[in-house]
C-alpha positions as CSV (number, residue, x, y, z in Angstrom):
1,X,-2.7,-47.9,-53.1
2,X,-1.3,-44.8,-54.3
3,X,-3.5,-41.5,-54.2
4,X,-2.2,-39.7,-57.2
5,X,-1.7,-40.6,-60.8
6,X,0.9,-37.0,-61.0
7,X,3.3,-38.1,-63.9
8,X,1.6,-41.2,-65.7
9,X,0.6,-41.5,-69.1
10,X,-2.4,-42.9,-70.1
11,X,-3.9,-43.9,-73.6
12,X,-7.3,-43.3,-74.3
13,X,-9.3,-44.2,-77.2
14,X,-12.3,-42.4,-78.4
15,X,-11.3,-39.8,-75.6
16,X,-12.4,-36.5,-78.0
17,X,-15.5,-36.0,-76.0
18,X,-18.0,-37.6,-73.8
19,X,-16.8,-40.5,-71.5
20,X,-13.1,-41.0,-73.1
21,X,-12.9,-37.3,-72.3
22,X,-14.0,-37.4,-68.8
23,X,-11.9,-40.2,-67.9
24,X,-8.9,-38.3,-69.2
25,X,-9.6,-34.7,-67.4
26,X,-9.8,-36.4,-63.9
27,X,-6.2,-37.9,-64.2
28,X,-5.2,-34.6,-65.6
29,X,-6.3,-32.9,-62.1
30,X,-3.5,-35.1,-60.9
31,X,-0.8,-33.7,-63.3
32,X,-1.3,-37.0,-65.4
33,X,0.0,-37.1,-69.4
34,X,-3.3,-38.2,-71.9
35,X,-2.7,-39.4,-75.1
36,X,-5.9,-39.0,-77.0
37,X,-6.3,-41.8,-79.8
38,X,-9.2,-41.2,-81.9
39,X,-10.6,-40.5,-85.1
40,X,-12.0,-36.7,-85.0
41,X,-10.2,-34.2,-86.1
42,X,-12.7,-32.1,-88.1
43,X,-16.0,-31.0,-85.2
44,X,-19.2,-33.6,-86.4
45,X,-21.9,-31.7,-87.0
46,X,-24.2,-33.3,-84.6
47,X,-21.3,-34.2,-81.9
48,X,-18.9,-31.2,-80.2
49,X,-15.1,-32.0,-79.9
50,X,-12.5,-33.2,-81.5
51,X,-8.5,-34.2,-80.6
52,X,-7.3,-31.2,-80.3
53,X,-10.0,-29.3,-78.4
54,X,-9.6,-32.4,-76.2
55,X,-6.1,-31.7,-75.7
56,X,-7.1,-28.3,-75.2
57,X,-9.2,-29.4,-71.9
58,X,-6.6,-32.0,-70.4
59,X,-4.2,-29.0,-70.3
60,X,-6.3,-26.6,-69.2
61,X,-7.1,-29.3,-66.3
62,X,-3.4,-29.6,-65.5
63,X,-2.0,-32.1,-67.6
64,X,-0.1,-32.8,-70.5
65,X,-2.1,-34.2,-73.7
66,X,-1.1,-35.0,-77.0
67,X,-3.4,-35.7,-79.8
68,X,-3.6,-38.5,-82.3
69,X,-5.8,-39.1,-85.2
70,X,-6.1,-42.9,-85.4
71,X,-8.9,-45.5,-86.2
72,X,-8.1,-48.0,-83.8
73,X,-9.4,-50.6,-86.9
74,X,-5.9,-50.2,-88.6
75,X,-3.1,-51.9,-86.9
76,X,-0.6,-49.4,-88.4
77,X,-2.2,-46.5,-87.2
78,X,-2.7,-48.0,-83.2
79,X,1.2,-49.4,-82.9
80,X,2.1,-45.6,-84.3
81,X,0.0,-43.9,-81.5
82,X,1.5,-46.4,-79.3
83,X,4.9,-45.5,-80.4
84,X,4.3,-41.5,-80.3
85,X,3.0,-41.5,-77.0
86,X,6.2,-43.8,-76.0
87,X,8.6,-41.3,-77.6
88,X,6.7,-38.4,-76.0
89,X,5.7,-39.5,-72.6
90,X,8.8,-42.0,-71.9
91,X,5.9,-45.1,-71.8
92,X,2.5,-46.1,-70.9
93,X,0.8,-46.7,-67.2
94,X,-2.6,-47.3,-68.1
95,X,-4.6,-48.4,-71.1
96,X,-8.4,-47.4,-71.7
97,X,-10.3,-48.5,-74.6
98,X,-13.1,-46.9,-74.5
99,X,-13.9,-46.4,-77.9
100,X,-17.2,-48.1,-79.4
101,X,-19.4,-48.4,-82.0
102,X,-23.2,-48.8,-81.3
103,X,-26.3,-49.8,-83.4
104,X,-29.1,-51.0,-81.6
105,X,-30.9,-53.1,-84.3
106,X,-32.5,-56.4,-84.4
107,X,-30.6,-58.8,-86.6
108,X,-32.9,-58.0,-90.1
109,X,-32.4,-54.6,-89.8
110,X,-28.5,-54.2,-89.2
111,X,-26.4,-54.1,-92.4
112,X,-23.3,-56.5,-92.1
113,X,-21.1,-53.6,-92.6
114,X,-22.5,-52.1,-89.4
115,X,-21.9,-55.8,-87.9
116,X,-18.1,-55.5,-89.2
117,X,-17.7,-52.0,-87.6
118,X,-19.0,-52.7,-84.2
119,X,-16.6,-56.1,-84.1
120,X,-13.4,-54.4,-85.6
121,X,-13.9,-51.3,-82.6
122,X,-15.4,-53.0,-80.0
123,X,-13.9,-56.1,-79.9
124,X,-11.1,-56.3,-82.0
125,X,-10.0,-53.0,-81.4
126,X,-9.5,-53.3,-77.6
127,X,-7.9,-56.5,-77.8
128,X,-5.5,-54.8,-80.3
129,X,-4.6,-51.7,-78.6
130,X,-4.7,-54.1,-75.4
131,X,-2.0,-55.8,-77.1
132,X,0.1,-53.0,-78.4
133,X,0.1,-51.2,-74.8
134,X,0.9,-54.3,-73.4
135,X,5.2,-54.5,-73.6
136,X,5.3,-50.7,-72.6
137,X,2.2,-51.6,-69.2
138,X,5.3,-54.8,-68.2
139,X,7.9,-52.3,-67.4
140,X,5.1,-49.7,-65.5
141,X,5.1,-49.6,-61.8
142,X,0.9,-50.1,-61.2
143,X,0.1,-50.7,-64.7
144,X,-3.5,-50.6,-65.9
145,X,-5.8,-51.8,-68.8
146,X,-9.3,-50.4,-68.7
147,X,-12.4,-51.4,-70.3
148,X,-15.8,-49.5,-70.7
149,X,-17.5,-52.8,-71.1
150,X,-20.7,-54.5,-68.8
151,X,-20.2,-57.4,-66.9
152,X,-20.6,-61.1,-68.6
153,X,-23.8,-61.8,-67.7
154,X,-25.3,-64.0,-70.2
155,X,-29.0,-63.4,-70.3
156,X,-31.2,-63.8,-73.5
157,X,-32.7,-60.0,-72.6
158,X,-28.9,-58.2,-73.2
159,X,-28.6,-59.9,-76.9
160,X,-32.3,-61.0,-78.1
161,X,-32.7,-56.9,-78.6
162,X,-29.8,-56.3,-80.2
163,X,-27.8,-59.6,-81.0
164,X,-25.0,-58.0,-83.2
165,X,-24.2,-54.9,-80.5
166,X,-24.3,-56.9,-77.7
167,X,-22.0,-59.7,-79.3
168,X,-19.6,-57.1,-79.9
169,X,-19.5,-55.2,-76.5
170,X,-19.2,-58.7,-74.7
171,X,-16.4,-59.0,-77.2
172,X,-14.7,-56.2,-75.0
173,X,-15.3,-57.8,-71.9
174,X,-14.1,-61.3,-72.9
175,X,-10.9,-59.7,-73.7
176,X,-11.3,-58.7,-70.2
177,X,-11.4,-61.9,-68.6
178,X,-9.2,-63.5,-70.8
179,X,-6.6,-60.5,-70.1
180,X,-6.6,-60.6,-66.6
181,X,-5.9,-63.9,-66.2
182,X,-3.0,-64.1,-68.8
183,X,-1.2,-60.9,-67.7
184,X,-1.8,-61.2,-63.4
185,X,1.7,-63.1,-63.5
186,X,3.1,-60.0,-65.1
187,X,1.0,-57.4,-62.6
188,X,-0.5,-55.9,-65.3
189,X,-4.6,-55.3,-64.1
190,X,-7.3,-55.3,-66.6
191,X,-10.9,-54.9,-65.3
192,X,-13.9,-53.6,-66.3
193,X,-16.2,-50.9,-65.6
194,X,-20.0,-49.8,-66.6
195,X,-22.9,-47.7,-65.8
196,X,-26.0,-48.3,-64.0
197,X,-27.8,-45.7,-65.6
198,X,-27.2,-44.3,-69.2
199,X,-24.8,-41.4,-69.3
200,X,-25.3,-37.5,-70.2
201,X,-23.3,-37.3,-73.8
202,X,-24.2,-35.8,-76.4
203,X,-24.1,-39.6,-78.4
204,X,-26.4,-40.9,-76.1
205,X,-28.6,-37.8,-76.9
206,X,-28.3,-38.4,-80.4
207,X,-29.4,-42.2,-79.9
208,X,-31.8,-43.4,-77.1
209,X,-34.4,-40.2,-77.2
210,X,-32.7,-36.7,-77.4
211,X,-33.4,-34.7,-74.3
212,X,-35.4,-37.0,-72.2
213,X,-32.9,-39.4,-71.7
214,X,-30.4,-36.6,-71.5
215,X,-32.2,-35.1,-68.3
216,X,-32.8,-39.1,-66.8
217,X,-28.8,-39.5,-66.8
218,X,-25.6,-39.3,-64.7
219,X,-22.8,-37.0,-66.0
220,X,-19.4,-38.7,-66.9
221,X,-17.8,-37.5,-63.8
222,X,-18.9,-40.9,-62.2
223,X,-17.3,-42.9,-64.4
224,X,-14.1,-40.5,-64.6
225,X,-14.1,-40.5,-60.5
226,X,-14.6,-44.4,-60.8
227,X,-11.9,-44.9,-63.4
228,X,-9.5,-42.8,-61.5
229,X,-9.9,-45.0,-58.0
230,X,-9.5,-48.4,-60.0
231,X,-6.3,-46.9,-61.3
232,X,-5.0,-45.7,-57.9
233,X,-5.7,-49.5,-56.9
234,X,-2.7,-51.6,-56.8
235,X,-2.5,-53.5,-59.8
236,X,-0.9,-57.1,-58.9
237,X,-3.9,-57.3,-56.4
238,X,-7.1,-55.6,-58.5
239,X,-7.3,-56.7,-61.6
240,X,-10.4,-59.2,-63.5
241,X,-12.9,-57.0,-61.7
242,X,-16.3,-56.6,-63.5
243,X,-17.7,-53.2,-61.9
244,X,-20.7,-50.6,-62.0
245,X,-19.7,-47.5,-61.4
246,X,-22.0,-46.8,-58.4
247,X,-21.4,-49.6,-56.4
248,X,-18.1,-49.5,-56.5
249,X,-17.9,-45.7,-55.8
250,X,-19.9,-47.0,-52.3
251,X,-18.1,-49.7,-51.5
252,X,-14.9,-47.0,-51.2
253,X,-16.8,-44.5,-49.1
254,X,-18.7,-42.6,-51.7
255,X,-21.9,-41.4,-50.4
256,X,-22.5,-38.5,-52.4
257,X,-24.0,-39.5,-55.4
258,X,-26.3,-36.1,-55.8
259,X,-24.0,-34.4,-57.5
260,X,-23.9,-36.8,-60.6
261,X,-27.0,-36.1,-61.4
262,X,-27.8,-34.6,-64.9
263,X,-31.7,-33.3,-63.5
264,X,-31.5,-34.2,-60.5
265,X,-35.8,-33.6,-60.8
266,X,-35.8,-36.3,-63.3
267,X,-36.0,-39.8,-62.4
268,X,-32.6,-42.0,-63.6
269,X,-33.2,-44.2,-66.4
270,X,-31.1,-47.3,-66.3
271,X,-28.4,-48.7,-68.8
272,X,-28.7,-52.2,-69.7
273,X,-26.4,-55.1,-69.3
274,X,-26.4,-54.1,-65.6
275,X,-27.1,-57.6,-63.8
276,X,-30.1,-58.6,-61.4
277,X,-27.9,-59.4,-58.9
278,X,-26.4,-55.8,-59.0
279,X,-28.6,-53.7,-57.2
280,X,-28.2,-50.1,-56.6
281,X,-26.2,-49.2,-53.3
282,X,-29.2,-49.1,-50.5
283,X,-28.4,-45.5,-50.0
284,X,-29.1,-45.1,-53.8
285,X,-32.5,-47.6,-53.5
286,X,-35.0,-47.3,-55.2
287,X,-33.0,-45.7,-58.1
288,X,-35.9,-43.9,-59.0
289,X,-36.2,-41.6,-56.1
């Protein structure tokens, strides 16, 4: 297990703010090189960032960035990113798709073109920057691919809701376990990683009850900190891991899970997907308190 991810280059998608963003400013703390593949380039009126104030940050943390405007729907645009951060960064260590599209809608109310968003992001998106990362992660020494997708657990309760999202965000875990089986030969890892609780960004502001659910959140960090072990982890021997951020964090000898907290007054709301038979970390139990 190495300690430090000093002079690797990852390549995030959707990494202009929130999560992506996060993820990308704890490897640069390390000296790491980010490129940042995502659509904003003008600020969104309702959401701060964009690529280049992104870069701004991962520099200003210590790394090296270089920002990309691509729509990870367009195979010419991702195998151009792919080949820019090649040129720039001499190849690719670790692969995190993070980039999503949500709409929480019951099948009568979703528009097929919102349908054909969330599937060409979530799930055919990953599998295609998966699959363009992929030649430049074989010649890596601990090469990683990263999903911000739940764990495949195949309940009525995850899709009856939301039948469309949830088929499309499984979509991104299936790549997962189809991945890690077809690349362990190679030593490439690919596993997964999610949130027991919903997490402080400005999107999930935006869509699951403004401020409230703000306050009832963790902060990014956790899934940044988590992110950052899994790629320290050696690849050949942790890969096709389906994790929640928490646990995991605990079983490596985090125990300080205070400082996460968005409120910490507030009472943490919980994400779904998360599994029955994935309770909080006893020193986290209730999750409530």
């Amino acid at each position: 297990m190495t300690e430090t991810l000093r002079g690797k280059t990852l390549f995030i998608t959707g990494g202009s703010r929130g999560i992506g963003l996060a993820i990308a400013k704890r490897a640069a703390t390390d000296g790491a090189n980010v490129a940042i593949a995502a659509k904003t380039a003008e600020p969104h009126p309702k959401l701060p960032g964009t690529i280049f104030t992104a870069a701004e940050e991962i520099e200003a943390a210590g790394g090296k960035a270089l920002p990309i405007v691509c729509d990870i729907r367009h195979d010419d645009q991702v195998e151009l990113a792919v080949e820019r951060t090649v040129a720039k960064f001499r190849g690719i260590d670790i692969c995190v798709n993070n980039a999503s599209a949500i709409s929480l809608t019951p099948a009568e109310a979703t528009e097929m073109k919102r349908f054909d968003l969330m599937h060409q992001i979530n799930t055919r998106g990953t599998f295609l920057v998966s699959k363009a990362c992929i030649p430049h992660l074989r010649k890596a020494d601990n090469p990683h691919i990263l999903m911000l997708s739940p764990p495949l657990d195949m309940k009525e309760e995850w899709f009856a809701p939301h039948t469309a999202y949830s088929i499309a965000k499984y979509g991104m875990s299936l790549c997962v376990l189809g991945l890690a089986g077809e690349l362990r030969s190679a030593g490439i890892a690919v596993n997964a990683l999610w949130p027991r609780t919903t997490i402080g960004t400005a999107a999930i502001g935006n869509l699951l009850g403004g401020d409230k659910v703000l306050k009832a959140s963790r902060t990014p960090e956790i899934l940044a900190d988590a992110a950052h072990m899994i790629f320290t982890k050696p690849a050949r021997d942790f890969t096709g891991n389906f994790l929640i951020d928490d646990t995991f964090l605990a079983e490596n000898s985090v125990t300080d899970f205070a400082k996460y907290r968005v409120d910490p007054s507030q009472h943490l709301a919980p994400d779904f997907f998360v599994p029955d038979d994935s309770p909080a970390p006893k020193s986290l139990a209730p999750l409530t308190d």
